[in-house]
N, C-alpha and C positions, 0 to 999 in steps of 0.2 A: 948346234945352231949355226946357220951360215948366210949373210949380208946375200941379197937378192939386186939386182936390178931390173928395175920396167920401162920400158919404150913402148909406148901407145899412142898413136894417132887417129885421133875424130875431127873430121870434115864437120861443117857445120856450111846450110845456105839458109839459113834464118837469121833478118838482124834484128830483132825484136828488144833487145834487152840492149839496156846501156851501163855500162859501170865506169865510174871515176874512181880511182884511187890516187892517194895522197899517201907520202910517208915523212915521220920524223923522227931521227932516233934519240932516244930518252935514256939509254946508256949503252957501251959497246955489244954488250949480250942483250940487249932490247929495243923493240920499237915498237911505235905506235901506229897504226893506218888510220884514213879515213876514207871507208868504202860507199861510195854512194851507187846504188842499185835501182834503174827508172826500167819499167816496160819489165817488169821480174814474172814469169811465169815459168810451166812445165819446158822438161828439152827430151830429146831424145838424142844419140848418136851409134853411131855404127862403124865397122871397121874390117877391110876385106879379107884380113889374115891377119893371124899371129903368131910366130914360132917362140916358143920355150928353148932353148940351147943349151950345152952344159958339157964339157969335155968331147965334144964332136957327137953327141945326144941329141935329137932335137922331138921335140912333139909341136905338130905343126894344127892351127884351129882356121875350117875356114873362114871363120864368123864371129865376130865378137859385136855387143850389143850394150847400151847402156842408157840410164830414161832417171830424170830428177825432179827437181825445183828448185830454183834459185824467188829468195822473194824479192822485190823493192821494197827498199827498205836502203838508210843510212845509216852508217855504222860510225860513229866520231871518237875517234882518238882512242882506239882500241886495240887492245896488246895482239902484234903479232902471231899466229895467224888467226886470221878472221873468218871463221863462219858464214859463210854467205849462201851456202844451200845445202843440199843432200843428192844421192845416187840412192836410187831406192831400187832398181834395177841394174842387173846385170847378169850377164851370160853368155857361154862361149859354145860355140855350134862346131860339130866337124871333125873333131879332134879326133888326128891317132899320135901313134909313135913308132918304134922300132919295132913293137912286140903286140902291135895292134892297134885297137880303140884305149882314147883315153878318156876320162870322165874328169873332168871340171867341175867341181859345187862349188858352187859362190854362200858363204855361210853369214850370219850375223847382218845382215842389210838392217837400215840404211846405212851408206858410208857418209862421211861426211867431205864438203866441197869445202876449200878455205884459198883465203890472198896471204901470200907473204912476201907481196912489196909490195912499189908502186908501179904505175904504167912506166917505162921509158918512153924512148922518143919514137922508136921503131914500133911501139902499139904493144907492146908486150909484158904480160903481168907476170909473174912469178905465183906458183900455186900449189897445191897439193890437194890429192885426197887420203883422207885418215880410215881407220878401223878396217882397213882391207883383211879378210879372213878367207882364204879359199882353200879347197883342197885336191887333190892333182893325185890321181890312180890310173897304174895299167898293169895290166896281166905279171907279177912282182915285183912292182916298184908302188912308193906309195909316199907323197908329202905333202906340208903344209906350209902357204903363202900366208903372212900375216904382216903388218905394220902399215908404213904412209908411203902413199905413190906421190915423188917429188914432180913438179913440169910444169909447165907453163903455156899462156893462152895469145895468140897472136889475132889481133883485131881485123887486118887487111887480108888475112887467108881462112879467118875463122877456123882457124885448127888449135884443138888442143894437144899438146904432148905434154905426155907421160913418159918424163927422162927424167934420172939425173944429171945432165947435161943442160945444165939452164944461163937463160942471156943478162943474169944480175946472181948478184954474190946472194944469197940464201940466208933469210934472218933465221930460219930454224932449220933443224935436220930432219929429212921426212926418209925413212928407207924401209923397204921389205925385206923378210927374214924370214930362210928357208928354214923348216925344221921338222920333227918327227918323221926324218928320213926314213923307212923301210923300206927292205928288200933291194935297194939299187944304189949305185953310187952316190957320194955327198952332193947334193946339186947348189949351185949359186947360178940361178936361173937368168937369164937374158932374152928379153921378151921385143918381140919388135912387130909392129903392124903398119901394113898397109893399107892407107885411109880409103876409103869410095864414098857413101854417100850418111849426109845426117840430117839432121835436124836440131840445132843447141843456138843457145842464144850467143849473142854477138859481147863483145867486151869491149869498148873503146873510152879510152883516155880523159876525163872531165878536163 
């Protein structure tokens, strides 16, 4: 079993949704938020490419896709991270690799959306999504994607990223983890996409 990393970016031109968060920490290993969510409906996003990486390996997708619901709804003084909607869609179009076509299953949906801070000043929440389960085959090789996509939502470019690479210290650890390697080298994947066009709701600062 081997620590994964995800970089995903979704464009968003929809500002429909508003969220305020609030944080206050309740002990060094915990905190509290207070999520406030107005204008909460469905989203959809999109995403113009993805590479998977891995020892100079790459499977390249040219499409990735992804469609939720966030509700409105306030959330007060509730333990880091906080649930504020679901991914009930996803899918990865295009994909090969070295050795051909590769085949993406997105397994176990819905995933879940959560806050693990507050906004800073720059408009930017800290976030994750949970329960990622996917599975990754080509002509013999063969693994499996599982755990929490760490990243964070910028209110002024409406972009989500999906890094661990985040602009506030991280109340909880969100990572993916490669495993039931077959048929081909150990992979610790590094995923990067290039955003084009979405639809998701907006996130800004109460």
């Amino acid at each position: 079993m081997r620590k994964g990393i995800c970089r995903i970016l979704f464009t968003s031109t929809a500002a429909a949704l508003a969220i305020g968060f609030g944080a206050s920490s309740a002990l060094a290993t915990t905190a509290t938020l207070t999520v406030k969510v107005t204008g909460g409906g469905t989203y959809t996003a999109s995403s113009s490419s993805t590479v998977l990486t891995d020892n100079g390996v790459s499977v390249t997708c040219t499409g990735s896709s992804a469609g939720g619901k966030i509700a409105t709804k306030t959330y007060t003084s509730k333990t880091s991270p906080v649930k504020v909607g679901t991914s009930s869609t996803l899918s990865f179009t295009g994909c090969t690799g070295p050795l051909g076509a590769v085949t993406v299953t997105v397994n176990s949906l819905p995933y879940s959306v959560k806050v693990d801070s507050a906004t800073n000043s720059s408009g930017q929440t800290d976030g994750m999504v949970t329960g990622v389960n996917t599975s990754v085959s080509m002509t013999g090789c063969s693994f499996v994607v599982t755990g929490g996509a760490p990243g964070y939502y910028t209110n002024s470019t409406h972009v989500l990223s999906l890094t661990p690479t985040l602009p506030q210290k991280a109340l909880n650890k969100a990572q993916l983890t490669v495993s039931g390697v077959s048929g081909c080298q150990a992979w610790s994947a590094t995923a990067t996409t290039r955003p084009t066009r979405a639809t998701t709701p907006s996130a800004v600062p109460s």
